[in-house]
Rosetta silent file (secondary structure, phi, psi, omega in degrees, C-alpha in Angstrom):
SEQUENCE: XXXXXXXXXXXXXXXXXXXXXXXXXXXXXXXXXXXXXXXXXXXXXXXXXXXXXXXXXXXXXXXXXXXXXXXXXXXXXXXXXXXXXXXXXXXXXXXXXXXXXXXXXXXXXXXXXXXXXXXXXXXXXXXXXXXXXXXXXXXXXXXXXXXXXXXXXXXXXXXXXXXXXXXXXXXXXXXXXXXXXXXXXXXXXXXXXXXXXXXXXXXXXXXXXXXXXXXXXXXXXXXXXXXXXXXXXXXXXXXXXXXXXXXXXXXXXXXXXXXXXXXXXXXXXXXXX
SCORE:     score description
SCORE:     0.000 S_00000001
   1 L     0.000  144.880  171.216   -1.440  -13.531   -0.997 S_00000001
   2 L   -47.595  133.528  178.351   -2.380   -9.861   -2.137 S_00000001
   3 L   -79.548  157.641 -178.417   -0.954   -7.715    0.765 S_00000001
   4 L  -128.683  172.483 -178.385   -4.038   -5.700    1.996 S_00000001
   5 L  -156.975  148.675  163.222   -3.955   -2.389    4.052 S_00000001
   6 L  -106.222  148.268 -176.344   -6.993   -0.773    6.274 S_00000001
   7 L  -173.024  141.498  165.272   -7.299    2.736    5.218 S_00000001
   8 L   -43.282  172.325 -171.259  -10.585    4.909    5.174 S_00000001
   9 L   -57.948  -47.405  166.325  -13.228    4.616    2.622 S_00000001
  10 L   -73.003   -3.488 -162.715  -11.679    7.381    0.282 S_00000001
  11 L  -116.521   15.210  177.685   -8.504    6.559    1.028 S_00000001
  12 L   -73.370  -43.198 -167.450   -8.883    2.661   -0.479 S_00000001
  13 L   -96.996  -48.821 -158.164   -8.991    4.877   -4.107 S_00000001
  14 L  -170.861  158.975 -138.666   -6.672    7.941   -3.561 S_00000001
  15 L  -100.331  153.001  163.094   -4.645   10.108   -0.503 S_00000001
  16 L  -134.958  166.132 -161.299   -6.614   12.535    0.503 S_00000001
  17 L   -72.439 -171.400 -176.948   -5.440   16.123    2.386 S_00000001
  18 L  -118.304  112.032 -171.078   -5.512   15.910    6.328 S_00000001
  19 L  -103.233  153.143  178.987   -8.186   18.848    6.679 S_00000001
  20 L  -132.540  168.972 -152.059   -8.914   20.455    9.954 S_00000001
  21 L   -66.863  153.138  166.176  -12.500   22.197   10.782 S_00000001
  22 L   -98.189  170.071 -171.776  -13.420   25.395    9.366 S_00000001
  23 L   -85.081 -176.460 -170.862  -15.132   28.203   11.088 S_00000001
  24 L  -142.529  132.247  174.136  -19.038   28.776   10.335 S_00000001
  25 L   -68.754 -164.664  175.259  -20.170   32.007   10.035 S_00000001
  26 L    62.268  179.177  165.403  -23.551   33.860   11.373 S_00000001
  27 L   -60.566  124.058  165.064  -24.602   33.492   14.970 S_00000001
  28 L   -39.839  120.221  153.227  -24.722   30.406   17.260 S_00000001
  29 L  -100.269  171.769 -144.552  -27.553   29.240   18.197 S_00000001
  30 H   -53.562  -33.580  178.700  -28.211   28.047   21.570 S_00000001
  31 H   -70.660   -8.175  174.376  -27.030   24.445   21.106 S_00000001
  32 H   -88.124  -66.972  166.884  -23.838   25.567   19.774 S_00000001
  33 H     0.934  -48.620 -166.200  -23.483   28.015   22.154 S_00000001
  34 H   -79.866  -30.097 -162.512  -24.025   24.725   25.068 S_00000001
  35 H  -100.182    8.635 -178.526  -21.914   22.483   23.407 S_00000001
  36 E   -84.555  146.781  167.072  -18.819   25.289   22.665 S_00000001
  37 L   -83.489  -16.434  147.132  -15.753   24.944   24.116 S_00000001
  38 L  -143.503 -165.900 -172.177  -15.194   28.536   23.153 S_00000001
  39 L  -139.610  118.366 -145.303  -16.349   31.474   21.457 S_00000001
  40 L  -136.715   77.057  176.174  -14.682   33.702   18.638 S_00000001
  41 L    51.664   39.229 -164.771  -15.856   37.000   17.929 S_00000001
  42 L    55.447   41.279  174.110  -19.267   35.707   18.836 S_00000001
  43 L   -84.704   61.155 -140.932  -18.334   32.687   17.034 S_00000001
  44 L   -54.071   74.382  156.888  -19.308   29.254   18.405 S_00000001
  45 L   -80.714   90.626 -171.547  -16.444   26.469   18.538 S_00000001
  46 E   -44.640  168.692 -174.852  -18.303   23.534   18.997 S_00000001
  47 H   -59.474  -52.662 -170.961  -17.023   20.522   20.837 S_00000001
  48 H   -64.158  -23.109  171.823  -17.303   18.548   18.001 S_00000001
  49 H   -88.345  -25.841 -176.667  -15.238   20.718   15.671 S_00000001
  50 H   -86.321   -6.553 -175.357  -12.181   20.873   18.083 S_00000001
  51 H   -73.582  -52.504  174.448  -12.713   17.202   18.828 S_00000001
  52 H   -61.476  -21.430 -175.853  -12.031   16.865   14.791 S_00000001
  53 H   -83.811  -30.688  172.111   -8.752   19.008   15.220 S_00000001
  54 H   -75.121  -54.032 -167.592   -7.672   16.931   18.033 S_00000001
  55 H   -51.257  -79.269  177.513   -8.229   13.815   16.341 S_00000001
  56 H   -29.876  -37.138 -177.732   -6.061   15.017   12.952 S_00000001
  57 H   -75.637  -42.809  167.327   -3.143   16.020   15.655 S_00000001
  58 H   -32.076  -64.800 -170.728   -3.715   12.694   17.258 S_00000001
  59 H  -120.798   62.907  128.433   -3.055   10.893   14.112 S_00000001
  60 H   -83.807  -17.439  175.277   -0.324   12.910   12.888 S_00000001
  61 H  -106.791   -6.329 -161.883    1.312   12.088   16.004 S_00000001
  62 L    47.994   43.049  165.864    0.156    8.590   16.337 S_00000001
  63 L  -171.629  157.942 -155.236   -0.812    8.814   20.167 S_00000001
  64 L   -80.983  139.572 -179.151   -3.994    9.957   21.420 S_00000001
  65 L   -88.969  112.500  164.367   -3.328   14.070   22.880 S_00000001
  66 L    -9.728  131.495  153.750   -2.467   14.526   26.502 S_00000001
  67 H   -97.643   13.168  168.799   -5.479   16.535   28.403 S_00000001
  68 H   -71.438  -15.380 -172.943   -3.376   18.865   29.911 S_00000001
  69 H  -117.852   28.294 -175.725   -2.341   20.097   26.372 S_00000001
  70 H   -88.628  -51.445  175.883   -5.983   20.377   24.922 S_00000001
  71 H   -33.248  -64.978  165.053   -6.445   23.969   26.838 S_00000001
  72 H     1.401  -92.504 -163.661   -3.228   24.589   24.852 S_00000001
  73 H   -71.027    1.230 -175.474   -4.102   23.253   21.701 S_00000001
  74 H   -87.151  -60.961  160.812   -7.506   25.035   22.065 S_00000001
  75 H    12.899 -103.259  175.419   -5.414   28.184   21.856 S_00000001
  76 H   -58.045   -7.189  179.422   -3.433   27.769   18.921 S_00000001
  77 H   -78.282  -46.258  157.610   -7.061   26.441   17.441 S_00000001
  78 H   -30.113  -79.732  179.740   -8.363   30.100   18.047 S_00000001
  79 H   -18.648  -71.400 -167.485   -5.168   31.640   16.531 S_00000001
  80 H   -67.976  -64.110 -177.860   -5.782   29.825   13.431 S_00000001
  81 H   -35.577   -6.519 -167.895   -9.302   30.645   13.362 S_00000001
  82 H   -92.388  -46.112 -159.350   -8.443   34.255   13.865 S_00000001
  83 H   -76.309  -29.527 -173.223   -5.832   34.145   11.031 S_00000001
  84 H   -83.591   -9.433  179.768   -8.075   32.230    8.445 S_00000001
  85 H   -74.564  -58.677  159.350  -10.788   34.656    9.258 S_00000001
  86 H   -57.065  -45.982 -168.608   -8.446   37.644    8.348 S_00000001
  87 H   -62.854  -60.041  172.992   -7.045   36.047    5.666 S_00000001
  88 H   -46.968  -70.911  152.135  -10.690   35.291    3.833 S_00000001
  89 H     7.043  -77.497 -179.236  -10.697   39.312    5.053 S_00000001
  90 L   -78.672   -4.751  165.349   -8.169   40.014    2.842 S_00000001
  91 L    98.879   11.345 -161.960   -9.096   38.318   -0.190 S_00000001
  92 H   -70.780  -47.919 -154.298   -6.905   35.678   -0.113 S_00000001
  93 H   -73.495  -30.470  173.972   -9.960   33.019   -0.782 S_00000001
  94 H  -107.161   31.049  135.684  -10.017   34.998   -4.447 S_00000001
  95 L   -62.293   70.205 -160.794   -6.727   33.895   -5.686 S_00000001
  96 L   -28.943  -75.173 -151.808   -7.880   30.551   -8.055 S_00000001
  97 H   -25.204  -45.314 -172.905   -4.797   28.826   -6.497 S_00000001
  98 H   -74.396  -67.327 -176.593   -6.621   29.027   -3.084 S_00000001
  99 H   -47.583  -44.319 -140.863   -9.981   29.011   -4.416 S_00000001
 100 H   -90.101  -35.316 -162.464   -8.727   25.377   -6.561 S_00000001
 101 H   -75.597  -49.931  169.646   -7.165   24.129   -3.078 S_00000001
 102 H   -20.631  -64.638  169.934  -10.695   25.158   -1.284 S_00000001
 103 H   -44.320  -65.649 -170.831  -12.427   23.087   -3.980 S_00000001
 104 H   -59.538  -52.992  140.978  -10.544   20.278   -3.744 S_00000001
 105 H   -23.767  -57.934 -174.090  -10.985   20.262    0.111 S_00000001
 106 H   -89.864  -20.158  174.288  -14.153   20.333    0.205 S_00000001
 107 H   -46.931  -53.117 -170.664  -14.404   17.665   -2.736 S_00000001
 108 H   -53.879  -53.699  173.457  -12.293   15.173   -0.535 S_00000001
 109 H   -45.001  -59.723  176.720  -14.628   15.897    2.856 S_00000001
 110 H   -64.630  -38.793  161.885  -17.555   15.104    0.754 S_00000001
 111 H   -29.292  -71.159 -155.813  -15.856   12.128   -0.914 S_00000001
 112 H   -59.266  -25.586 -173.053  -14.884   10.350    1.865 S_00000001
 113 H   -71.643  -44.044  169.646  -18.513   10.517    3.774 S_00000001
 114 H   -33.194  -62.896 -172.196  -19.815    9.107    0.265 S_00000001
 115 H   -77.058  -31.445  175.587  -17.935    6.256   -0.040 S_00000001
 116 H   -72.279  -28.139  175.832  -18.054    5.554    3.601 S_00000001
 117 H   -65.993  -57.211  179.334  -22.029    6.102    3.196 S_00000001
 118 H   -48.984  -67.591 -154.856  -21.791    3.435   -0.014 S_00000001
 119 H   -72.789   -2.249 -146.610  -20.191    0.926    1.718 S_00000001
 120 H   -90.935  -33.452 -166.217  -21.978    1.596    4.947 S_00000001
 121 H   -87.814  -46.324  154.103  -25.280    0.757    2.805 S_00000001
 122 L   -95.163   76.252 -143.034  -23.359   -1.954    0.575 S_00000001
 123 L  -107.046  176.126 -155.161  -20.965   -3.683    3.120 S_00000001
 124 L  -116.224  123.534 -155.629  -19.207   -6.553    2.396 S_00000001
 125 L   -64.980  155.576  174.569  -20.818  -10.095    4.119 S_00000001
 126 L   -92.124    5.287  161.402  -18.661  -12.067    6.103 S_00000001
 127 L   -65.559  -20.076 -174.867  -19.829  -15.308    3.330 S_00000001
 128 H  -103.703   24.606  174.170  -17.972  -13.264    0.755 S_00000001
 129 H   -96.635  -19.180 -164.949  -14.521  -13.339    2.646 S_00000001
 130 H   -91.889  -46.423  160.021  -13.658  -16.928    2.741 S_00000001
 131 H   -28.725  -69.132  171.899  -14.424  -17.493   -1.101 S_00000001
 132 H   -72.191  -10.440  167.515  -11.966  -14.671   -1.732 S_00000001
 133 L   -78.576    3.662 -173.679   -9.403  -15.860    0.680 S_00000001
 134 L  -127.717  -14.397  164.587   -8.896  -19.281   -1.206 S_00000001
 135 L   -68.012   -8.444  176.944   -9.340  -17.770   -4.498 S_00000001
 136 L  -113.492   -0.193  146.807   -6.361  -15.841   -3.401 S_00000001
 137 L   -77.141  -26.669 -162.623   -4.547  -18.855   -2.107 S_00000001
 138 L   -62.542  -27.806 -158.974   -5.009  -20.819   -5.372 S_00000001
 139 L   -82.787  -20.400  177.218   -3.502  -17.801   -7.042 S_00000001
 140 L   -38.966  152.456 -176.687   -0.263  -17.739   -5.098 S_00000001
 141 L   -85.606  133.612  171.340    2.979  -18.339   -6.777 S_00000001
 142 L   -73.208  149.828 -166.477    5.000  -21.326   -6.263 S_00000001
 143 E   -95.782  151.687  154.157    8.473  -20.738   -4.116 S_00000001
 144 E  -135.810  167.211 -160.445   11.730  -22.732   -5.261 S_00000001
 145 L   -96.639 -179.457  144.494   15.303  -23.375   -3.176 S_00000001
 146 L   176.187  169.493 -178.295   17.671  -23.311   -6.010 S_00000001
 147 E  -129.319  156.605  156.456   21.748  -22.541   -6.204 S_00000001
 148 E  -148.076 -179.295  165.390   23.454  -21.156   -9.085 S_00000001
 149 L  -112.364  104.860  179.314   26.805  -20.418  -10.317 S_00000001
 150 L  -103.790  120.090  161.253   27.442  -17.061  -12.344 S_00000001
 151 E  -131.223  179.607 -156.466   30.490  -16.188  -14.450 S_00000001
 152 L   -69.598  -48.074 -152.310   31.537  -13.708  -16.909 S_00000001
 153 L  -131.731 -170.967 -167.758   31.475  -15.606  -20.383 S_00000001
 154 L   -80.020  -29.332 -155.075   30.407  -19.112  -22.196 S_00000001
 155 H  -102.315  -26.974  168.074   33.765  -20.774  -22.102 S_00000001
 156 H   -87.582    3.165  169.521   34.170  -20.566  -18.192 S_00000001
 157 H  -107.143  -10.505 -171.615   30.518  -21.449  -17.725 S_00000001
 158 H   -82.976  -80.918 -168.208   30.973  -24.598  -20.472 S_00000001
 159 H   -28.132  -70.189 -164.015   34.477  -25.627  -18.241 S_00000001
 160 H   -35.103  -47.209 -147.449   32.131  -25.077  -14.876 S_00000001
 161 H   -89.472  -10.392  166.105   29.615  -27.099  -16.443 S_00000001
 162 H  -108.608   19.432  145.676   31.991  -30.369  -17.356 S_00000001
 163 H   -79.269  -29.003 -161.578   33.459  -30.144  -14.228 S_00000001
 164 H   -79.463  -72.624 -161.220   29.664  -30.152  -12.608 S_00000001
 165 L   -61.145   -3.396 -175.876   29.065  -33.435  -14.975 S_00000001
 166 L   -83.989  -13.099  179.914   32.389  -35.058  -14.107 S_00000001
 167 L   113.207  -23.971  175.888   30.673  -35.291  -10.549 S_00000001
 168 L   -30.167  136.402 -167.454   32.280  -32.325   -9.060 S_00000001
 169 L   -73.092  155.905 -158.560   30.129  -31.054   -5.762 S_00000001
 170 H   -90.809  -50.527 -178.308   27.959  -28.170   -7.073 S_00000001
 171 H   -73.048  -57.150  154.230   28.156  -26.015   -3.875 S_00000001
 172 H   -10.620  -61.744 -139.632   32.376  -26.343   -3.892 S_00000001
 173 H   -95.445   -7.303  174.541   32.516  -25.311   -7.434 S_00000001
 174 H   -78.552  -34.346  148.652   30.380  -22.153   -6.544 S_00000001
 175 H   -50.766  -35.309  178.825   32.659  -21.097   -3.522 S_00000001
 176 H  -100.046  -41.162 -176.648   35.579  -21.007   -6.345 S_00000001
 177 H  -109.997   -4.508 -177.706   34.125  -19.818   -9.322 S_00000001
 178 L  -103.525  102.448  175.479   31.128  -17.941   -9.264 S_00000001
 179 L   -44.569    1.509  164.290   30.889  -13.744   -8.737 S_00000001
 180 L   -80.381  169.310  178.837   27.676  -13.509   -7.224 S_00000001
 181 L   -91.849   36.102  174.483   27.525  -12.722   -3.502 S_00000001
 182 L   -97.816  -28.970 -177.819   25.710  -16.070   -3.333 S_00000001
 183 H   -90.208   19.819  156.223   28.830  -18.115   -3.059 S_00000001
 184 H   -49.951  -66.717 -166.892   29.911  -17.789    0.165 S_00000001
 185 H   -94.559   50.873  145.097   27.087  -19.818    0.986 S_00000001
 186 L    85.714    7.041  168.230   27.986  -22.539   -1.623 S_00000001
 187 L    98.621    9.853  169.980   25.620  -20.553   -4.701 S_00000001
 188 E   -75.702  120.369 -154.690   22.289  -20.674   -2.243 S_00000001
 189 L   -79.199  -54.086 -142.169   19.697  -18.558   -3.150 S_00000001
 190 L    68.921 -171.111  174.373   17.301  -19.210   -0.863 S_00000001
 191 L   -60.310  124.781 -179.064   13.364  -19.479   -1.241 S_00000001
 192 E  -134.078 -174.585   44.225   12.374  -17.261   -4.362 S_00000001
 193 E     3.343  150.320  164.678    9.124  -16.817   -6.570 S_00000001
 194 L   -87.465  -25.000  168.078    9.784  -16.859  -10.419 S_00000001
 195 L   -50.140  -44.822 -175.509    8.199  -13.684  -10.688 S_00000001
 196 L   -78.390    8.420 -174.756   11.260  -12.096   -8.534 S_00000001
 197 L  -145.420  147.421  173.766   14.239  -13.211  -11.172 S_00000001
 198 L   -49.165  157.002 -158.162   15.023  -12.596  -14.235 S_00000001
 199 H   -80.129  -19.746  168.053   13.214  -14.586  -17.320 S_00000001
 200 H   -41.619  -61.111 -151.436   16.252  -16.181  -18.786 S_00000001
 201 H   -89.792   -6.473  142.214   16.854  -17.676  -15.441 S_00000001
 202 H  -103.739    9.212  137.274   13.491  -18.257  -14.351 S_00000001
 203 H   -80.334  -19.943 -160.573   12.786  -20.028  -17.045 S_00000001
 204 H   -95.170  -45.994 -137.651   15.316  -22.526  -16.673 S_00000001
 205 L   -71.987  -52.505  174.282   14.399  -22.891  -12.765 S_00000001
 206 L   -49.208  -50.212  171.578   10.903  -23.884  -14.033 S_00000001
 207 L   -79.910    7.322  156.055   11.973  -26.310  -16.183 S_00000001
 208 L   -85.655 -175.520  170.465   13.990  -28.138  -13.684 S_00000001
 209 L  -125.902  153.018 -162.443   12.925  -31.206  -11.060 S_00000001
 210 L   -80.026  138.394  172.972   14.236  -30.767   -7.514 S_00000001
 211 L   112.586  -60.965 -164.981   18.064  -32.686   -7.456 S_00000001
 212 L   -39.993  161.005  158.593   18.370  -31.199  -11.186 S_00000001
 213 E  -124.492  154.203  179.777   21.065  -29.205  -12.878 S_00000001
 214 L   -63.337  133.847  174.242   20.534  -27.161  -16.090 S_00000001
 215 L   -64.026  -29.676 -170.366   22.129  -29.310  -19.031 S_00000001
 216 L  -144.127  153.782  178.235   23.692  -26.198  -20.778 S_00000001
 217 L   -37.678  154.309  163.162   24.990  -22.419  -19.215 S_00000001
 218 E   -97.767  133.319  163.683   21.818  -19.885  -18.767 S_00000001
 219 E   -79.323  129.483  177.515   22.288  -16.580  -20.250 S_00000001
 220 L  -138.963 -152.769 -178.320   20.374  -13.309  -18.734 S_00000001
 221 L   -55.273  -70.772 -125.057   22.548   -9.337  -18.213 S_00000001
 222 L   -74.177  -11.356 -175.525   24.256  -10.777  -15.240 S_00000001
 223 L   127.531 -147.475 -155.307   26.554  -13.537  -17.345 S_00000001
 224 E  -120.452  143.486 -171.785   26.197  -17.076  -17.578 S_00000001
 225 E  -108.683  156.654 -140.896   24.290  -19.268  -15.006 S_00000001
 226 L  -150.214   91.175 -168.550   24.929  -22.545  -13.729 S_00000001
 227 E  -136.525  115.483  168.056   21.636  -23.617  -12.010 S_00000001
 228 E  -102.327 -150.911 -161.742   20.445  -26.275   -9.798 S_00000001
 229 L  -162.597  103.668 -175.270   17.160  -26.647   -8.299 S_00000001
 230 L   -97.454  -17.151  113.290   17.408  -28.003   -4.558 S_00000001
 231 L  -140.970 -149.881 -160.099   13.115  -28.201   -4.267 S_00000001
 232 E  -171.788  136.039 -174.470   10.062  -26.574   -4.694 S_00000001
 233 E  -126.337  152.175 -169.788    6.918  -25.595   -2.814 S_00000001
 234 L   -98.707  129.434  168.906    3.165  -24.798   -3.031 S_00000001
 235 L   -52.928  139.044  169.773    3.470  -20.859   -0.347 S_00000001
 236 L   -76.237  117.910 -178.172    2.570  -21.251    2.486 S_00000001
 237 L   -82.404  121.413  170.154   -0.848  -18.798    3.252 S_00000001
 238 L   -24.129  104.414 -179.263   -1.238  -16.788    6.182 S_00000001
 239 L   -12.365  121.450  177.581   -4.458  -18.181    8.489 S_00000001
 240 H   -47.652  -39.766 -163.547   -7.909  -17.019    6.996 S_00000001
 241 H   -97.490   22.541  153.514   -8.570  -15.460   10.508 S_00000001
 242 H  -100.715   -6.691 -175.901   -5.400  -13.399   10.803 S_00000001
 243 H  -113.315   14.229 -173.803   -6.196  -11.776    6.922 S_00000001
 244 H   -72.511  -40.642  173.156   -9.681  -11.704    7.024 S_00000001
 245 H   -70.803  -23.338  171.226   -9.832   -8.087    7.906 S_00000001
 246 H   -67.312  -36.348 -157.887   -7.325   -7.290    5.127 S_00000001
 247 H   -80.853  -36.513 -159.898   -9.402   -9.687    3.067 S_00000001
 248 H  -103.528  -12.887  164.599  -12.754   -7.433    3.764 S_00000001
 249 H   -63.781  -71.847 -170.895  -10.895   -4.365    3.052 S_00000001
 250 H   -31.337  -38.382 -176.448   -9.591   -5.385   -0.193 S_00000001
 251 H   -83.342   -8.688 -176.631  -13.250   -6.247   -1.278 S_00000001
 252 H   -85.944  -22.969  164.256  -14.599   -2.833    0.060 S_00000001
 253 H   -47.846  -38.551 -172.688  -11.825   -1.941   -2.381 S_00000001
 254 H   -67.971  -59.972 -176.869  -13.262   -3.934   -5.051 S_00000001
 255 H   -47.835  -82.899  161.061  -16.685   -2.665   -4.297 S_00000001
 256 H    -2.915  -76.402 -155.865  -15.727    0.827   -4.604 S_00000001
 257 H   -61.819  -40.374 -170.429  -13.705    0.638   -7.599 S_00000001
 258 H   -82.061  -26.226 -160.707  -16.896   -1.096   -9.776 S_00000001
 259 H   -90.175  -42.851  170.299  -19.239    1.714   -7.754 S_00000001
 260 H   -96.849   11.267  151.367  -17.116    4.321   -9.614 S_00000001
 261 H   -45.291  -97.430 -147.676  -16.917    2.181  -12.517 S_00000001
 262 H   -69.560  -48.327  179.496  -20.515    2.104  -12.943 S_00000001
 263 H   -70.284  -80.918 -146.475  -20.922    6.805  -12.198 S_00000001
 264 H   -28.896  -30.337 -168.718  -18.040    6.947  -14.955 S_00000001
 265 H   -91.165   -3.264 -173.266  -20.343    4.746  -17.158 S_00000001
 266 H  -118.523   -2.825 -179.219  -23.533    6.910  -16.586 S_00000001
 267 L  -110.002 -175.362 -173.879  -21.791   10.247  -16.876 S_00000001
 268 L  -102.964  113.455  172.342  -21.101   12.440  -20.080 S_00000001
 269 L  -122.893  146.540  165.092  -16.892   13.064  -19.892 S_00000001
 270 L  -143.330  110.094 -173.988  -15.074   14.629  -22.317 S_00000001
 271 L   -81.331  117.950 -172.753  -11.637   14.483  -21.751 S_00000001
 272 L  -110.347   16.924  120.328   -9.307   17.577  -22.950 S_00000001
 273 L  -104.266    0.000    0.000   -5.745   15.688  -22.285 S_00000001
């Protein structure tokens, strides 16, 4: 199955910074004024902006902040408001570097309320999750068991291989002769995808029937293979109702991706790298 993730709206397409509130110039009026938890050089800091400041420390810290250390943290929220205040002061804001970071800041903040605003208006049904959960079992990859034997060259994988046809046990001859760290346990492999091994050697896997052995040595970088094929399986899929929320993310993913599909196709770009 496609692994899925939950992640904000903006953050389905690309990382965005971890931003924390900025100060607002001019005078409060009276509802900021009711709802501040302080005041800054007749500055209002609303509830709601240190509430956003908290939140960002929260999940930078992964655990929800103490209330004994919000007086604290109100503090150091001051400080920095003091320092970014000076700083703008000092001209710091007309430096492009700053000014580019500024931009880009304020791009993301507006992103993410977009795309959460898109999907909030185009959300994803729960009829179109079940569809995509079996179109994404169908697509899984079959697993196979399989053993091999690897040695250095052709003439010690030819010997291996008329010893194998003389009846010799397959798992024996893997414990003596083969230089992977598979033969300890007799050349087993374990459960694999074909996708995870190389294509010499997952070709040949493919082209066996469970019980088979390859009729002639495999080649790939690693040397020469020896390969049976102990079965084969359709993967097993995860319950629809433990991946269904991964399942509606992925399509809010989808959605997205065609929603900026679709500005890219309506704007004028001219690209100068």
């Amino acid at each position: 199955m496609t692994r899925f993730r939950h992640c904000r709206s903006a953050l389905l397409l690309a990382p965005l910074l971890t931003l924390t509130a900025c100060g607002k110039t001019g005078a409060p009026d009276a509802a900021e004024r009711a709802d501040a938890v302080a005041t800054v050089n007749g500055e209002a800091v609303t509830r709601s902006e240190f509430d956003l400041y908290l939140d960002n420390i929260s999940q930078q810290s992964g655990r929800d902040v103490p209330e004994e250390q919000k007086s604290l943290l109100l503090d150091q929220y001051i400080s920095m408001r003091l320092a970014a205040e000076q700083a703008e002061k000092n001209g710091v804001t007309k430096d492009p570097a700053v000014a580019d970071q500024i931009a880009l800041a304020r791009m993301n903040v507006i992103l993410d309320a977009g795309l959460q605003k898109y999907l909030a208006e185009h959300p994803v049904s729960d009829e179109e999750l079940k569809p995509e959960y079996d179109a994404q079992v169908a697509a899984m990859p079959r697993e196979y068991h399989a053993r091999h034997i690897l040695v250095d060259d052709k003439a010690t994988a030819d010997a291996v291989n008329k010893q194998l046809r003389e009846g010799a046990d397959f798992a024996e001859l893997a414990k003596q002769k083969s230089k992977d760290s598979s033969k300890e346990s007799g050349g087993d492999l374990g459960w694999f995808t074909l996708d995870s091994m190389v294509k010499p050697f997952a070709d040949a896997v493919a082209a066996l029937e469970p019980g088979q052995t390859t009729a002639e040595p495999v080649q790939s970088q690693f040397g020469w293979h020896l390969i049976r094929l102990e079965e084969s399986r359709m993967s097993t899929p995860a319950a629809f109702d433990e991946v269904k929320d991964r399942i509606r993310v992925h399509l809010q993913r989808k959605r997205l991706q065609t929603y900026l599909e679709e500005l890219r196709k309506g704007a004028k770009i001219e690209k100068k790298i």
